[in-house]
N, C-alpha and C positions, 0 to 999 in steps of 0.2 A: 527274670527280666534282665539282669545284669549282665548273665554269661550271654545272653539271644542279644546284645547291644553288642558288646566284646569279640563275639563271631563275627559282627556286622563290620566293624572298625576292623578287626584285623582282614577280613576280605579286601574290604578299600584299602586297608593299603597295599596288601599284594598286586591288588588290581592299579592301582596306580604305579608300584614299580614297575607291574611287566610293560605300563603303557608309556613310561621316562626310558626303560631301556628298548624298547624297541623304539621309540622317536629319538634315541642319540646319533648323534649322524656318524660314528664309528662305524655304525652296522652297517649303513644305507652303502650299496655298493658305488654311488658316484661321490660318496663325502672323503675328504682327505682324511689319510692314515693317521688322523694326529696318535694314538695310545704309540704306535708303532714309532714314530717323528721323534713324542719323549723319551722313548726306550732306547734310541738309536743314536742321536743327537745329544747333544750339551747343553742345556740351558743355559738363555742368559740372558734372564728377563722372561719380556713376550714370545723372542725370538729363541731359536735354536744355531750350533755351530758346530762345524764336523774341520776342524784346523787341516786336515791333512789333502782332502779332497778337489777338484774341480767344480763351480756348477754344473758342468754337462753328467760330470760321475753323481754329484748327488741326486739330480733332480732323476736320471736316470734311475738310480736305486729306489727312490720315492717312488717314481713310475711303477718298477717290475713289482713291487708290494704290493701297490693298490691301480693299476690300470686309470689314469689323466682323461677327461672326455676330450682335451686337446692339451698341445703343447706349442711353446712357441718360444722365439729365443732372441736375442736383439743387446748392444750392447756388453758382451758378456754376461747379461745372463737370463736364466731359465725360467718360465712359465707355465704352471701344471693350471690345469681348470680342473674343478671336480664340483660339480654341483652349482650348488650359490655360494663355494669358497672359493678361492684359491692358494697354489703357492709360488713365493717368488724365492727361487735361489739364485744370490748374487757374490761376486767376488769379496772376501774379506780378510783383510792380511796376505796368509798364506793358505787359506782353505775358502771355504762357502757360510754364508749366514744365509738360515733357513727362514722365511715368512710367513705366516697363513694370517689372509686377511678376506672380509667378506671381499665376494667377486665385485662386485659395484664399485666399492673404495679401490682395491686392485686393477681396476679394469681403467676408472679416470688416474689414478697416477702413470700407468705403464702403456696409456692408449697407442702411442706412439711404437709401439713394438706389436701390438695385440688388433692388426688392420684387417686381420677376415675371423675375429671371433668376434661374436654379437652386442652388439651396442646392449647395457643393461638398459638406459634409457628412452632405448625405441620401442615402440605400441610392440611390435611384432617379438621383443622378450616376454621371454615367460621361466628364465630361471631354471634352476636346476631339483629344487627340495620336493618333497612328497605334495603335492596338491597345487604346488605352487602355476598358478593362469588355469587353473580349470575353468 
């Protein structure tokens, strides 16, 4: 009775990892690169910093990694969309400070630059995530 309970537990949990790593939004091909972002970038905090770069060059290299469903730019500086994130790379010092923040928060701070990407608060969004306005 013990081992037949112990089989059971350890299936759930396999089965529940395969089902957290396929919902990580790493995998999802419209999620921002973040594993790639930490690997690449400097942390400092929330945020990431690459001192030596442009935003056009980071958000750029952000881009060719993982393909932006848009991009946009305004101010000096850079706007990836990927999903229901985004990122914002902007001027700092003498390089870029890297962002990822949900699209919604992203979208009302930076609306002013972001004039033909989708209102998150209009009936006719539906987001970017797996399921998300079905």
């Amino acid at each position: 009775m013990n081992s037949a309970r112990l089989v059971r537990a350890a299936v759930a949990a396999v089965l529940a990892a395969t089902l957290l790593t396929a919902c990580s939004s790493d995998g999802d091909d419209n999620a921002v690169p973040r594993d790639w972002i930490r690997k690449t970038y400097t942390a400092t905090g929330v945020d990431w910093l690459d001192p030596d770069s442009t935003p056009s060059e980071v958000a750029q290299a952000i881009h060719a990694e993982r393909t932006a469903l848009d991009r946009a730019s305004g101010d000096r500086t850079e706007f990836l969309r990927y999903g229901d994130d985004m990122v914002t790379v902007s001027p700092h010092r003498s390089g870029s400070l890297i962002e990822i923040e949900d699209y919604r928060n992203g979208y009302r701070r930076h609306k002013q630059h972001l004039t033909y990407w989708p209102d998150p608060n209009s009936a006719s969004f539906r987001g970017g995530g797996p399921g998300e306005g079905k």
